[in-house]
N, C-alpha and C positions, 0 to 999 in steps of 0.2 A: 504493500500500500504506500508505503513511504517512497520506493524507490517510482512506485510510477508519479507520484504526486510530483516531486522534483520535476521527472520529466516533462509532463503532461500539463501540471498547474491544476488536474481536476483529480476528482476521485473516480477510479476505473469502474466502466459500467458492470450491472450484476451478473450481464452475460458473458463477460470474459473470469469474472471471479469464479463461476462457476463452470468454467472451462478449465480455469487453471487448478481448482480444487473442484474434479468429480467425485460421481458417487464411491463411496470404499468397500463395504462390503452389507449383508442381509444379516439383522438382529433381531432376533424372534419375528420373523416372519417381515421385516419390518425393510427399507431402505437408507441406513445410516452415510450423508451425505458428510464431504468436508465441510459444506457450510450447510447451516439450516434454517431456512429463512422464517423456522418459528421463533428464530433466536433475536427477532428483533426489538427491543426494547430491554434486553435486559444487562444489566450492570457492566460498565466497560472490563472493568478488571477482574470480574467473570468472566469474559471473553478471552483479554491476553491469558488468561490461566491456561483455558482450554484448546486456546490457538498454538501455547506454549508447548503445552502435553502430544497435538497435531504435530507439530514440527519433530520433535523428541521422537514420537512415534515412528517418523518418514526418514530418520537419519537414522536409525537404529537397524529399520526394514532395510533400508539403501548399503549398508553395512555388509550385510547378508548376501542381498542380492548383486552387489560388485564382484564378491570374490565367491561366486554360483558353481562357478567352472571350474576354477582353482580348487574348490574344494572338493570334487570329484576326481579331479588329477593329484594332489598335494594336499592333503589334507591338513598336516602341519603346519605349511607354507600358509596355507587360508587362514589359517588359524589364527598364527601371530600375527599375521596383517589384519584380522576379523577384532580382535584384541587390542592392537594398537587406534585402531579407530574409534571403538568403544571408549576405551581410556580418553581419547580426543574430546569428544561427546561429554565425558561426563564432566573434564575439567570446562568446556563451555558455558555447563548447564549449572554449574555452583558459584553463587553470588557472594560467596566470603572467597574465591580462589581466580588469580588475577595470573597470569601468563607476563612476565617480565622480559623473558628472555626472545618471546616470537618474530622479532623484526619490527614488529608494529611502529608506527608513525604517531601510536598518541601521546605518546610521553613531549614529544616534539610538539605538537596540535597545542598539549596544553602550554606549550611554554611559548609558541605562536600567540595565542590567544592572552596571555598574563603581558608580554613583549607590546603587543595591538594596545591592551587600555593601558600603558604607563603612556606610551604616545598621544592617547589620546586628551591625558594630563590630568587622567587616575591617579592620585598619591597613593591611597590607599585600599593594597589588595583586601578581598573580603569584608565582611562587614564592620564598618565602622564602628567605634567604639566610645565614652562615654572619656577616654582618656588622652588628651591630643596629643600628649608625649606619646602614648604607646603606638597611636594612630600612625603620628610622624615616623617610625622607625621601617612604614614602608608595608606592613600588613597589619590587619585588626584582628576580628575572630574569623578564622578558616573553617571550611564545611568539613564537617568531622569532627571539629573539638569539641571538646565541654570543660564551659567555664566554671568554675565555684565560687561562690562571695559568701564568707561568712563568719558571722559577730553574736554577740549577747543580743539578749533582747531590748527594744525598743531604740537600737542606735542608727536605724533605718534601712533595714535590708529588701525591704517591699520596694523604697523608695528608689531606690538603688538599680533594684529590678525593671521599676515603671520605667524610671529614664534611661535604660538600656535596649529597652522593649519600641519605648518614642524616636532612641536613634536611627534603629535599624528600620523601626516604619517609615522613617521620614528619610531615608534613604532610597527608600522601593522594596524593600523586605518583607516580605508577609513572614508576619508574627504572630505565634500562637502562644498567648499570655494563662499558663494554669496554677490556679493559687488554691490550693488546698484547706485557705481558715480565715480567706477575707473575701466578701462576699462581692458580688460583679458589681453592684452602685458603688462601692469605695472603689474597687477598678477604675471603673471607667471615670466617677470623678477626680481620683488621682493621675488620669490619664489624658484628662482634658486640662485641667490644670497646668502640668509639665509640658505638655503638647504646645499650651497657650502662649507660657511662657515662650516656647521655641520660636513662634512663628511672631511673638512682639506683643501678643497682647497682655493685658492687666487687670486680671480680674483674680480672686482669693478662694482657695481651698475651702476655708472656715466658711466662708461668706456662701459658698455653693450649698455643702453640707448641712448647715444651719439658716439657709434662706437672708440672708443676710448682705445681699449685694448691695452696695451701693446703686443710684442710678446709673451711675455711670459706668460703674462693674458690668450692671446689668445689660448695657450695650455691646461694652467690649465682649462680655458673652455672646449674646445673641452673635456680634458679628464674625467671632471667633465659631461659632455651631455651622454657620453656612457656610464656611472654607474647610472645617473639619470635616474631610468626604473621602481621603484616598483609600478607606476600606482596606488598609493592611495590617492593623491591630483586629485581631479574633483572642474572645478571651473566655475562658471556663472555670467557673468554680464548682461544679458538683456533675453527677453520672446519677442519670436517673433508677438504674439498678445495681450499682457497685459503686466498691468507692476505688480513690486515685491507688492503681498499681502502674507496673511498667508496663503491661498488658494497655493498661485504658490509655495509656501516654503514646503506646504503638498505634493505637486503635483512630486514635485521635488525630495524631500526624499524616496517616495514610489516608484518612477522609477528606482533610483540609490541603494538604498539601504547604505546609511553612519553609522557611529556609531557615528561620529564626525560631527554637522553642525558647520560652523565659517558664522555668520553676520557681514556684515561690513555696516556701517553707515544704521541701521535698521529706523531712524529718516527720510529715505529718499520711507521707504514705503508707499503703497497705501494703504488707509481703507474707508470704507462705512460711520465714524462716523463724525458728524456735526466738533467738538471744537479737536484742535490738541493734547489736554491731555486727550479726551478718546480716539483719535487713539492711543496713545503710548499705554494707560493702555491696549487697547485691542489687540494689538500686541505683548508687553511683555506677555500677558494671554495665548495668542495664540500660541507663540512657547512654554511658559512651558505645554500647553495642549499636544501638537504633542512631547514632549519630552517624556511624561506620556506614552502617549499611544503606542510609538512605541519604547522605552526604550533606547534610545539614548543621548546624550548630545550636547548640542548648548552653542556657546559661541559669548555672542553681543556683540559688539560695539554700545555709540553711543554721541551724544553728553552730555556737560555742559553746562546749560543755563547760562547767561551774569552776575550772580548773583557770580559764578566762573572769574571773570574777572582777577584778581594775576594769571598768568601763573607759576609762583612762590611759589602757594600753592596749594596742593591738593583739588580740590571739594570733597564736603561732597555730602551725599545721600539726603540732601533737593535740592544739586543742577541740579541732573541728567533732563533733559529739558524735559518739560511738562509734566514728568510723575510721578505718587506714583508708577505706577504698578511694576517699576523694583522692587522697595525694597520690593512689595509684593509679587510679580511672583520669584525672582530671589533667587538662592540658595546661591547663593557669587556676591559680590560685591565689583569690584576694582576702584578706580579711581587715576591718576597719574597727574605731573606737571613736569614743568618742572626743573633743580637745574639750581640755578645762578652760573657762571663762569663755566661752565661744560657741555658737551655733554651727560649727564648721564639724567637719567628720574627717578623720585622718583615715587614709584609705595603704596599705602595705601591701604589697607585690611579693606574694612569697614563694609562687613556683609559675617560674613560664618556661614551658618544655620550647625547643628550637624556635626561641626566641630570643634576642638583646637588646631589652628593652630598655633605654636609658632617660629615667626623668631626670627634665633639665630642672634643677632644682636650686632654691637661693640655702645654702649650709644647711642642708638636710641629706639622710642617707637616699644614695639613687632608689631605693626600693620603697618611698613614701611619698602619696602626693598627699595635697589638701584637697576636699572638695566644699562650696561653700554650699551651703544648706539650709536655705530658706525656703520648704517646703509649703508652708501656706502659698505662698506666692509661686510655686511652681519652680524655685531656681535649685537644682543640682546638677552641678558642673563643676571642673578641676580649676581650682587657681592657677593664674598665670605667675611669670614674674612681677608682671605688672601689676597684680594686686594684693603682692602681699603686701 
């Protein structure tokens, strides 16, 4: 379908599809066709399954029937050549196993393709980030990682998350926002807020939440609601029959299709396992598996265990609660506190896997930025120089 579309510009009529896929054989009495045109209306990726298992079928028969002759003369001979094809087949047909050494051109394609937008006056590979040092050093978050951020309670890791969530939307990202213990109206007006802020307007969190706009709030609302349309923030707090596992997070991704997941309080999902430190380990394993396989990026939240008790100093990576897997599973790893006498959140860089990421920083260690933090109003973002 794909190669005639290229050629042709249309999609091939139903009487050459049903030339090129005739009938295959009689099933209870019955005429099972490659294509079935009862088949119409129903689920696409019902389809590629079954088109998939077609294909599979035709190279495994084609297998057989190439070396028909051979195996009448040579039976052996057919053999290892019947085997080595098979073998072919199955490394094609496995989506965790990648052929490195085949000749292939895409290793090159991709570096074509990364070569094209720096030209184009791309700084920043993959998606943007919430951090312009890290942004600056020439990539953000890559499809396949999984980021971790995480602090004590109430030092803003929601917040963290929204404005993470707002960059990559207002990039072109489709974002799927799932928060396990904060309901979709605080979402979405923590989301319109950060959003507002982005785009210039002024209008307050409290003031939404509490009906409390000023009139003039109340404009900038309104006129910030009719420009708020790009439809790339998708966000969930609950499963009408289960609750949040990595199952419902698979389930969820593959319906909507995101480039960008944001977890918020991932610490509050469900899992199969006995002791609460291999649920994490297996849920940090889990979203970096579903990142792998469908080429996307997630970024978690989750807690600090009580061993971070100073709100005043950064958690280290032995603190992250009950789990090793983050520092195992995870590609980066932040965690923040909160500064004394200041609205501000000290944000620490504590594992960036093939990354060198260097904040330019006024006598501070390169692994700390500041972010300022005036969340009524919608502003979290990284201090410059210019405004310490």
């Amino acid at each position: 379908l794909s190669d005639y579309f290229q050629e042709n510009q249309s999609f091939p009529p139903r009487a050459l599809l049903y030339k090129k896929f005739p009938k295959e054989k009689e099933v209870d009495g019955k005429i099972v066709y490659g294509l079935d045109p009862n088949a119409v209306g129903i689920s696409l990726d019902y389809s590629i399954e079954q088109f998939d298992k077609q294909v599979l079928f035709r190279k495994i028969v084609s297998s057989f029937r190439d070396n028909e002759k051979l195996l009448r003369e040579n039976p052996l001979q057919a053999f290892q050549k019947i085997t080595g094809k098979l073998s072919d087949i199955n490394v094609d047909i496995q989506d965790e196993i990648e052929v490195f050494d085949s000749g292939s051109e895409n290793s090159y394609n991709d570096y074509e393709k990364r070569k094209e937008l720096r030209s184009k006056g791309i700084k920043t590979l993959g998606l943007p980030t919430i951090f312009k040092n890290l942004n600056s050093t020439g990539t953000g978050y890559m499809p396949g990682e999984t980021i971790t951020f995480f602090a004590r309670p109430k030092v803003g890791k929601t917040w963290i998350a929204v404005k993470s969530a707002v960059v990559a939307a207002n990039a072109g990202y489709r974002t799927l926002f799932i928060s396990a213990e904060m309901p979709l109206r605080q979402i979405r007006q923590r989301t319109e807020v950060v959003f507002g802020n982005t785009l210039g307007y002024k209008f307050s969190y409290n003031g939404i939440e509490n009906g409390t706009l000023s009139k003039e709030e109340e404009e900038e609302y309104k006129k910030f609601l009719k420009e708020y349309n790009k439809k790339n923030i998708l966000a969930c707090d609950h499963l009408k029959e289960d609750t949040f596992n990595i199952n419902s997070v698979r389930n969820l991704i593959s319906k909507y299709s995101p480039s960008f997941v944001v977890i918020d309080a991932i610490q509050q999902f469900g899992s199969n396992e006995r002791s609460v430190w291999e649920k994490m380990t297996s849920l940090f394993y889990g979203v970096k598996n579903i990142c792998l396989s469908k080429n996307i990026t997630a970024f978690i939240t989750t807690q600090a265990n009580r061993n971070a008790s100073d709100l005043f100093i950064p958690p280290t990576v032995s603190d992250v609660s009950f789990s090793d897997g983050a520092l195992q599973a995870c590609d980066m790893l932040f965690s923040s506190c909160l500064v004394d006498g200041s609205d501000e959140r000290l944000v620490q860089f504590q594992v960036a896997r093939s990354r060198e990421a260097k904040f330019n920083k006024m006598e501070q260690p390169e692994d700390v930025v500041y972010i300022k933090f005036d969340v009524n109003r919608g502003v979290v973002e990284e201090k410059t120089d210019e405004s310490f």
